[in-house]
Kinemage of the C-alpha trace (Angstrom):
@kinemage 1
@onewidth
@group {chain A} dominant
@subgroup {mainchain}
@vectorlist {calphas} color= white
{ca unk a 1} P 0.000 0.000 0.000
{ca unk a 2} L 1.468 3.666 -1.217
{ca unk a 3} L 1.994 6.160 1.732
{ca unk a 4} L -0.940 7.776 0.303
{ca unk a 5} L -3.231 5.280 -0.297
{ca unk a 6} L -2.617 4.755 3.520
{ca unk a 7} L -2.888 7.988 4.649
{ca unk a 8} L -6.426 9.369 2.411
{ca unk a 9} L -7.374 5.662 3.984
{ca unk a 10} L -6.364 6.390 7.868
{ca unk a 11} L -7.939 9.741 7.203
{ca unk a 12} L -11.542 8.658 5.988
{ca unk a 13} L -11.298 5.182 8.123
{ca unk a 14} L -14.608 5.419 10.512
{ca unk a 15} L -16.592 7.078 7.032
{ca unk a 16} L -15.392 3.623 5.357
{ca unk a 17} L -16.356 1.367 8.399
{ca unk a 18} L -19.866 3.328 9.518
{ca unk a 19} L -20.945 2.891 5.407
{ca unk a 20} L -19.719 -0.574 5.193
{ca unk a 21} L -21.741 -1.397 8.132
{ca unk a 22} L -24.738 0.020 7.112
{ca unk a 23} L -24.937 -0.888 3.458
{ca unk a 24} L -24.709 -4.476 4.776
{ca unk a 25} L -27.371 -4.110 7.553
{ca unk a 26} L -29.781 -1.571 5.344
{ca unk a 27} L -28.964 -4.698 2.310
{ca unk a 28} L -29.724 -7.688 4.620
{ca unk a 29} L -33.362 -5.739 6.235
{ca unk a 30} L -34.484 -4.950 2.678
{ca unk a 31} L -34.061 -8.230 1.188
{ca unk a 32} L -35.320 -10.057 4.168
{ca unk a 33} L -38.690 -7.918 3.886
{ca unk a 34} L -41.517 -9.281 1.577
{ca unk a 35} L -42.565 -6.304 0.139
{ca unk a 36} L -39.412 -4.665 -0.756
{ca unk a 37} L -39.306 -3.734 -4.626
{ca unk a 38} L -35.577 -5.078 -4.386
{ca unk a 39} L -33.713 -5.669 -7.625
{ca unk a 40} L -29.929 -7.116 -7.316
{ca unk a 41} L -29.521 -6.970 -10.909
{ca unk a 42} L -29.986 -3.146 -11.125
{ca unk a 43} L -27.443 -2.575 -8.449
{ca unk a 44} L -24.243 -1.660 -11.203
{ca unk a 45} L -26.823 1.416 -12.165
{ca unk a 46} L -26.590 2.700 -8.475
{ca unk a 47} L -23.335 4.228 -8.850
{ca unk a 48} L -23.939 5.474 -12.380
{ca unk a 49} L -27.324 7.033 -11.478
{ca unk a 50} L -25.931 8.584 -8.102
{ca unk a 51} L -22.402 9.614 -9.219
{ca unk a 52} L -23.238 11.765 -12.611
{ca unk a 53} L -24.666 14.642 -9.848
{ca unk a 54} L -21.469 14.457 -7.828
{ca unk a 55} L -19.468 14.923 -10.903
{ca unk a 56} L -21.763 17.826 -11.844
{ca unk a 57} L -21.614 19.256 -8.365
{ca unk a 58} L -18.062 19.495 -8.678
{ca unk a 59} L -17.751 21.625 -11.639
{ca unk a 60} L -20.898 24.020 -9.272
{ca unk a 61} L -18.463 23.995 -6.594
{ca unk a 62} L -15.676 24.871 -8.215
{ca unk a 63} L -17.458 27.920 -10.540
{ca unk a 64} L -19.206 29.254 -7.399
{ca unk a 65} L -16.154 28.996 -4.928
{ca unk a 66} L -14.369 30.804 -7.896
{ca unk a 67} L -16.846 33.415 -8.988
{ca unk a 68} L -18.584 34.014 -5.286
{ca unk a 69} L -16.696 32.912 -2.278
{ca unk a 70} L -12.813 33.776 -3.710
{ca unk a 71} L -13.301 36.281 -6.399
{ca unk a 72} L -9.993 36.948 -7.545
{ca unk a 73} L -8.415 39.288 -9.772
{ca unk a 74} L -7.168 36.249 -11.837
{ca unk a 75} L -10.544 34.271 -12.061
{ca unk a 76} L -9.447 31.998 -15.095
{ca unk a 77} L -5.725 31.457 -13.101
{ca unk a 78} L -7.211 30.780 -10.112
{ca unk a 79} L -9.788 28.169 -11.725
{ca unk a 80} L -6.937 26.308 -12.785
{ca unk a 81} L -4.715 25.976 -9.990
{ca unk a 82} L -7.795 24.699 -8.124
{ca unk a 83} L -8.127 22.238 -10.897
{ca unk a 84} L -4.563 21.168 -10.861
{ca unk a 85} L -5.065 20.839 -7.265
{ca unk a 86} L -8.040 18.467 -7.696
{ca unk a 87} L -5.546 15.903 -9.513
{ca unk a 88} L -2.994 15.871 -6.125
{ca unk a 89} L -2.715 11.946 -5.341
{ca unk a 90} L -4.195 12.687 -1.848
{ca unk a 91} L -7.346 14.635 -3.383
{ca unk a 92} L -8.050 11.822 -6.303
{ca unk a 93} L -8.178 8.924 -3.334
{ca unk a 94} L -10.579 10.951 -0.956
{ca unk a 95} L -12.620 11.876 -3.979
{ca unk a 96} L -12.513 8.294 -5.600
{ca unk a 97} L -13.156 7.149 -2.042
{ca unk a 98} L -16.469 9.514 -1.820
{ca unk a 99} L -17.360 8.678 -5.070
{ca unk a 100} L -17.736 4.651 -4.394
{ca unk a 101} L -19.373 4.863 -0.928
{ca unk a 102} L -21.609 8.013 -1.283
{ca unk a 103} L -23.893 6.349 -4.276
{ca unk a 104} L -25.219 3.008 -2.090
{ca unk a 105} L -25.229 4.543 0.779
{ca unk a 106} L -28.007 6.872 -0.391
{ca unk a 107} L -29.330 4.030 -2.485
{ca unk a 108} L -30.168 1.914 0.542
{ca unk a 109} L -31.151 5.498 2.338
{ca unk a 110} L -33.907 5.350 -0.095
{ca unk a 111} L -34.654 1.668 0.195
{ca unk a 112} L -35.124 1.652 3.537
{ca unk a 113} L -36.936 5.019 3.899
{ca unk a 114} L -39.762 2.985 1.809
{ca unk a 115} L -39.810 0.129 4.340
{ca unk a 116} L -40.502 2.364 6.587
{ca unk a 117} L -44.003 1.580 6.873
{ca unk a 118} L -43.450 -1.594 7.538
{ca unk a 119} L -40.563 -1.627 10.144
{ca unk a 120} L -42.716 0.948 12.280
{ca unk a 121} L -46.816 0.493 12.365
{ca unk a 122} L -46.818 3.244 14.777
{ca unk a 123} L -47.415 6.943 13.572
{ca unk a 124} L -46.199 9.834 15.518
{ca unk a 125} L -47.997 12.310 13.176
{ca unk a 126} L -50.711 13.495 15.285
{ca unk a 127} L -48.138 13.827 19.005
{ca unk a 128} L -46.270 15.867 16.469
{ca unk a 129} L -48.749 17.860 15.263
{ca unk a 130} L -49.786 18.931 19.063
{ca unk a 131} L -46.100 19.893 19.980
{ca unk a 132} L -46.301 22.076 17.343
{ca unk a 133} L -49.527 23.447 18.173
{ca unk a 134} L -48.252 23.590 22.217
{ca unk a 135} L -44.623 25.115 20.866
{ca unk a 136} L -45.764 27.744 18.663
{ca unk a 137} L -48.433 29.763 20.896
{ca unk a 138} L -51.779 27.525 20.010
{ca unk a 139} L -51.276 27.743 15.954
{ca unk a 140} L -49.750 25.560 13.727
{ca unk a 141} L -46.481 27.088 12.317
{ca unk a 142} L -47.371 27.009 8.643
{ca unk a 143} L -50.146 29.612 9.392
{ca unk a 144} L -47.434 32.246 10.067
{ca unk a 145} L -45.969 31.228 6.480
{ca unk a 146} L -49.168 31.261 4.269
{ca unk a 147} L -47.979 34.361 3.036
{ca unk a 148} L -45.314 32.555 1.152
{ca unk a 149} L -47.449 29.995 -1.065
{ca unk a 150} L -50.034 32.960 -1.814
{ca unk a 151} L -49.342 33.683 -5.329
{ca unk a 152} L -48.304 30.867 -7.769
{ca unk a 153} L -45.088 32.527 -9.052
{ca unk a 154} L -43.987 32.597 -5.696
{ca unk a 155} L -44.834 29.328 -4.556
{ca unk a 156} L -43.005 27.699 -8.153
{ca unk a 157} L -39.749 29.809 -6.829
{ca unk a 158} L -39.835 28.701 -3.649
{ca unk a 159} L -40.807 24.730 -4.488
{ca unk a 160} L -37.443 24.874 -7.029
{ca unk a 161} L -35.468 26.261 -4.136
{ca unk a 162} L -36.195 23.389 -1.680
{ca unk a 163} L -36.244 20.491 -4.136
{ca unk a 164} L -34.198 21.494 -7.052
{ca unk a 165} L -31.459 23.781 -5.212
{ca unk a 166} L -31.017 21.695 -2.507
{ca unk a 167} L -29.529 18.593 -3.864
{ca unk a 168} L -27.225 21.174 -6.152
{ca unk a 169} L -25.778 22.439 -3.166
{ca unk a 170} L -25.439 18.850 -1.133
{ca unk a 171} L -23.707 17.550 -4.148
{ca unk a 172} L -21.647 20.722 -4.617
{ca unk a 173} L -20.133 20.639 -1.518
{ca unk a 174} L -19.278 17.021 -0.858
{ca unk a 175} L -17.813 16.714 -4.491
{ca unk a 176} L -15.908 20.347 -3.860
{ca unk a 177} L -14.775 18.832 -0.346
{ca unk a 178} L -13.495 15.804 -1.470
{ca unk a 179} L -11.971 16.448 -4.808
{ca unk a 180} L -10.374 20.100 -3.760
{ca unk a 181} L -9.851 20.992 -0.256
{ca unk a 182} L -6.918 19.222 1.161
{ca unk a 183} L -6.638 16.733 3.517
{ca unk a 184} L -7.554 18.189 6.837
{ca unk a 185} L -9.684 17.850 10.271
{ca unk a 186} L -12.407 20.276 9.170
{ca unk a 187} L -12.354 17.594 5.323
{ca unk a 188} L -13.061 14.773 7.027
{ca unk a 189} L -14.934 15.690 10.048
{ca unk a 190} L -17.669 17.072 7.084
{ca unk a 191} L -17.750 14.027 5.496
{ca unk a 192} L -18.305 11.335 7.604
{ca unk a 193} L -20.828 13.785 9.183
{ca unk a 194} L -22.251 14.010 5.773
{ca unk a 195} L -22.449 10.492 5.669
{ca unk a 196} L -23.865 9.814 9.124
{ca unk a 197} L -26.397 12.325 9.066
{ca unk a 198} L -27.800 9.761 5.923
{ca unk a 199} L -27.156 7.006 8.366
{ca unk a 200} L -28.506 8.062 11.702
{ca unk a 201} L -30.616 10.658 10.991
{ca unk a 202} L -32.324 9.575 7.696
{ca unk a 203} L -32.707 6.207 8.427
{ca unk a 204} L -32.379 5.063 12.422
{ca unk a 205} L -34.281 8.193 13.244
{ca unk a 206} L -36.973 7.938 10.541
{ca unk a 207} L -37.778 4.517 11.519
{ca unk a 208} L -37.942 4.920 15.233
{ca unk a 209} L -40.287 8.107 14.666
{ca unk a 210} L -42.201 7.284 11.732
{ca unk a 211} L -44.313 10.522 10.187
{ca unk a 212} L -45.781 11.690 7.054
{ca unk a 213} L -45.663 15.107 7.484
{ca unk a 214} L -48.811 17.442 7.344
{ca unk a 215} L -49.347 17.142 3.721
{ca unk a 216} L -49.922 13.125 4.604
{ca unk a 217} L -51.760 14.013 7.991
{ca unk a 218} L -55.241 13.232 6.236
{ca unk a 219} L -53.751 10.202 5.234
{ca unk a 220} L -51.863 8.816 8.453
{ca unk a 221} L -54.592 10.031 10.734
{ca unk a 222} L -57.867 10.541 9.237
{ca unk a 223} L -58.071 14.288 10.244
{ca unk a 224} L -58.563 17.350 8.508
{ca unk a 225} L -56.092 19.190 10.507
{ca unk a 226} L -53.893 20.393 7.429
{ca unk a 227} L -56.240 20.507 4.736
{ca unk a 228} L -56.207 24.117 4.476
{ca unk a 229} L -52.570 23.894 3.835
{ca unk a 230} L -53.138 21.259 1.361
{ca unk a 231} L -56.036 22.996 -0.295
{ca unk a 232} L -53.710 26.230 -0.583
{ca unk a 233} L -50.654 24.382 -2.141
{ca unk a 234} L -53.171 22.763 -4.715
{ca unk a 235} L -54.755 26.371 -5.490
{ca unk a 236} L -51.362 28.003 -5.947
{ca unk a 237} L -50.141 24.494 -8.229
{ca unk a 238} L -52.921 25.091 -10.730
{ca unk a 239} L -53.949 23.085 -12.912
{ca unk a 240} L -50.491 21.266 -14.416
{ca unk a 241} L -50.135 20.585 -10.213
{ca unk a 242} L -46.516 21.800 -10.040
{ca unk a 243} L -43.867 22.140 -7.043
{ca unk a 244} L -44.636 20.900 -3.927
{ca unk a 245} L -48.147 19.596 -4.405
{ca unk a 246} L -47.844 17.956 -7.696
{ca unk a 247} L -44.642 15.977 -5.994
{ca unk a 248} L -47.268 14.844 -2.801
{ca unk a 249} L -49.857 13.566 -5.582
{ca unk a 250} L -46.774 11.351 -6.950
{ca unk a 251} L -46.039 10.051 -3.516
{ca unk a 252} L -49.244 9.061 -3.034
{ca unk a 253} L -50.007 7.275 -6.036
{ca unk a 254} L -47.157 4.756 -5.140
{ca unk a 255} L -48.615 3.727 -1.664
{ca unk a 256} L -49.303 0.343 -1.476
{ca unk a 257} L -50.771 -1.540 2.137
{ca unk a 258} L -49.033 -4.918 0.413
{ca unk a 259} L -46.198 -3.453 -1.427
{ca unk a 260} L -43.189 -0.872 -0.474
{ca unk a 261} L -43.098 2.307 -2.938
{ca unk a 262} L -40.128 1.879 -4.927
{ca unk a 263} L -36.624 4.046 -4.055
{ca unk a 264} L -36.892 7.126 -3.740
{ca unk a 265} L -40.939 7.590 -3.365
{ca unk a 266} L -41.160 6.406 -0.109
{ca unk a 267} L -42.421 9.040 2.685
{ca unk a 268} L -40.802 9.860 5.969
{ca unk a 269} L -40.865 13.490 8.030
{ca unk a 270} L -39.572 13.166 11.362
{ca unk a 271} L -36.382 13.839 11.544
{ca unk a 272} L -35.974 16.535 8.025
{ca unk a 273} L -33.414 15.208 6.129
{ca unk a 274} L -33.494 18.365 3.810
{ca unk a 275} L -32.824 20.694 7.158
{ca unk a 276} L -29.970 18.270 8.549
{ca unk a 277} L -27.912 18.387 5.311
{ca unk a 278} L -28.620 22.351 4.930
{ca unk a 279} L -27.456 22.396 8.893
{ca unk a 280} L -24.015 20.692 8.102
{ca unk a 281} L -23.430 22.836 4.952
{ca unk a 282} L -23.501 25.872 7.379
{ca unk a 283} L -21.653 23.900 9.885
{ca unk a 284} L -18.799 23.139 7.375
{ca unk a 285} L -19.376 26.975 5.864
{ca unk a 286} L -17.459 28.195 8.604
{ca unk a 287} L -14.077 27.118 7.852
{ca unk a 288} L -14.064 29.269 4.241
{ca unk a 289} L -14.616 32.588 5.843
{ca unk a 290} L -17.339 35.462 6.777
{ca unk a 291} L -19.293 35.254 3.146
{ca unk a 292} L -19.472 31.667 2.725
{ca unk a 293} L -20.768 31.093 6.881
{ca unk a 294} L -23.518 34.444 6.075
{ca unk a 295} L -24.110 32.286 3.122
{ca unk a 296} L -24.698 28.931 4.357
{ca unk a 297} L -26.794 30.222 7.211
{ca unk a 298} L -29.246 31.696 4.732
{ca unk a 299} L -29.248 29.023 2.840
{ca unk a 300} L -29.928 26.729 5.935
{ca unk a 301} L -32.675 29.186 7.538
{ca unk a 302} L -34.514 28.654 4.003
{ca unk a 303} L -35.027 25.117 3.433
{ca unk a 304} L -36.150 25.327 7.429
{ca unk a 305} L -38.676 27.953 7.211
{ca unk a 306} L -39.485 26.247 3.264
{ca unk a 307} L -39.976 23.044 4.951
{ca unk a 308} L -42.647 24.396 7.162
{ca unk a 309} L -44.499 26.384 4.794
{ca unk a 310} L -44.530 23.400 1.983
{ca unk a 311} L -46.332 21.087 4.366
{ca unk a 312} L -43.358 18.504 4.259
{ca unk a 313} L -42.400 18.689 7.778
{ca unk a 314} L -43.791 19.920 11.287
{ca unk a 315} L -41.842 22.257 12.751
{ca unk a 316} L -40.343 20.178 15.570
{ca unk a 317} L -38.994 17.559 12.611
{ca unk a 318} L -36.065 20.541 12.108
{ca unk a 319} L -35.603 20.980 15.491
{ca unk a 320} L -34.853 17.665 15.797
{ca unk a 321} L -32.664 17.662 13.203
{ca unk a 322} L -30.276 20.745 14.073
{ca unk a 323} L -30.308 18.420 17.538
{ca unk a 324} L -29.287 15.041 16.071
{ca unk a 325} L -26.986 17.119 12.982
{ca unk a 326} L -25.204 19.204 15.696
{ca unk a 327} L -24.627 15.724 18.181
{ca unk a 328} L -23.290 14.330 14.801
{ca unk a 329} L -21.143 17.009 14.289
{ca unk a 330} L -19.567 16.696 18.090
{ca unk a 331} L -19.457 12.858 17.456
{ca unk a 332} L -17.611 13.407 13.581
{ca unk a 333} L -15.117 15.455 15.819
{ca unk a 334} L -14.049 12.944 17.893
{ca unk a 335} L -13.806 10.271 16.089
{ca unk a 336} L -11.542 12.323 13.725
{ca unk a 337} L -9.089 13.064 16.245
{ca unk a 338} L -9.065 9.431 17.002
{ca unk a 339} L -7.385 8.545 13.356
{ca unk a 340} L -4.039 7.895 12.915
{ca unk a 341} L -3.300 10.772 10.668
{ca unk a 342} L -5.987 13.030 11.411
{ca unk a 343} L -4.566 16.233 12.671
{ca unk a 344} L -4.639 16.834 16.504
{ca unk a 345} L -6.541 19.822 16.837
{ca unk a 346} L -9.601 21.216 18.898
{ca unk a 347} L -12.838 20.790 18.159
{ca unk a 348} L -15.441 23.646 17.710
């Protein structure tokens, strides 16, 4: 083994063993449950599928770290020495080693979140729906965001920001992370946060607290609670049912009492996945200065408030999240300074 084969490796080691782990546990649950739409044969097009945004995220990164967070006088020059930079031995392993985990991790991350269902019967929709009610002065805490979905042009914006922006950014990120910035504490305390945000948050946490969020509280509980939410998101979709509502009309076409929804359609609130990922972005924002922390904070404080005002997720589902993402965080520190060749340094 190469010095720095060994070292990316002894950098990255508890990312490796916490995804190994939980590919094979997420891999043996979803082909031990019956109604699992679980297809071994279509596995080689996981890392295809998942690794083309990466890729693409990279070149975001690397024009928006350029353009908006560095700005230099030499724009072009600067561009290229970061691209040079990307093709260091210890960047290609880090990124190559990103670039095979990252895809089935999120593939089984999407598995399991449609097993959900039928891991965990119970529904904590409607205690939810009262600690929001309790929290937030005796109103639920999209009413003090109606004013957002109100006009259609406004509501298309904002449904592109939280679904379409948000994975740009995610990917941008990571890829920029792994491929460019160099080997360092605040590198791989990010990414095996990254990763076990997926892990604990998305999928340990989702099970044990299994919601559907108020645009599925009809549906989980038999109340009307929320449908004045729903009926406002369907009056500002029109007719073509865009954003936000026209995705909840997909999701519930694929529920099934005998069969799982297949990847990626299945439904789970509690804990936001959206707000933990947007939470770590501003965590890791820090390190690159005063723009890019202002910058990741905004960014994180809207996919929270969108997240509300969408109907995907009660308020306390955040909370929860910033909770779990920021004990993550703490957890990602430690165990960093616990590698081999991690460097010895204090943790925020």
């Amino acid at each position: 083994m190469t010095p720095v084969l060994r070292t990316t490796l002894h950098n990255h080691v508890w990312l490796i063993f916490c995804s190994a782990i939980y590919v094979l546990a997420s891999w043996y649950v979803v082909s031990s449950t019956p109604q699992a739409q679980f297809d071994t044969s279509r596995n080689w097009l996981v890392w295809l599928n998942l690794s083309i945004p990466l890729l693409i995220g990279l070149i975001i990164g690397l024009g928006f770290n350029v353009i908006v967070i560095r700005h230099p006088r030499r724009p072009l020059a600067h561009l290229s020495h970061q691209v040079r930079h990307a093709f260091h031995r210890h960047n290609v392993m880090s990124a190559a080693i990103i670039l095979f985990l990252l895809p089935p991790v999120l593939h089984y991350f999407l598995e399991m979140k449609s097993l959900i269902p039928y891991l965990m019967p119970h529904k904590w929709d409607l205690f939810f729906s009262r600690l929001d009610f309790w929290i937030f002065g005796g109103r639920h805490p999209y009413e003090y965001l109606e004013f957002l979905i109100q006009w259609p042009w406004l509501y298309r914006l904002l449904s592109y920001i939280y679904h379409g922006l948000w994975p740009v950014v995610c990917c941008s990120v990571v890829a920029y992370s792994a491929a460019i910035s160099p080997e360092s504490f605040s590198k791989s305390r990010f990414l095996l946060s990254f990763f076990l945000s997926w892990i604990i948050v998305g999928s340990i946490c989702a099970i044990a607290f299994d919601s559907g969020g108020p645009v599925f509280f009809r549906e989980y509980t038999g109340l009307a609670t929320y449908d004045p939410l729903v009926d406002q998101l369907r009056r500002a979709a029109g007719s073509n049912e865009s954003g936000a509502y026209g995705l909840v009309q997909l999701l519930k076409t694929h529920q099934s009492p005998s069969l799982a929804a297949p990847p990626g359609l299945g439904i789970s609130a509690m804990p936001s996945m959206h707000v933990s990922a947007a939470f770590l972005v501003f965590l890791h924002s820090r390190v690159a200065g005063r723009l890019a922390t202002a910058l990741g904070l905004v960014y994180f404080a809207v996919i929270y408030i969108l997240s509300i005002a969408l109907g995907w997720h009660y308020a306390v589902d955040g909370l929860a999240s910033i909770v779990l993402t920021l004990g993550i965080w703490k957890l990602a520190g430690l165990l960093v300074n616990c590698q081999p060749s991690a460097p010895r340094t204090t943790i925020a």
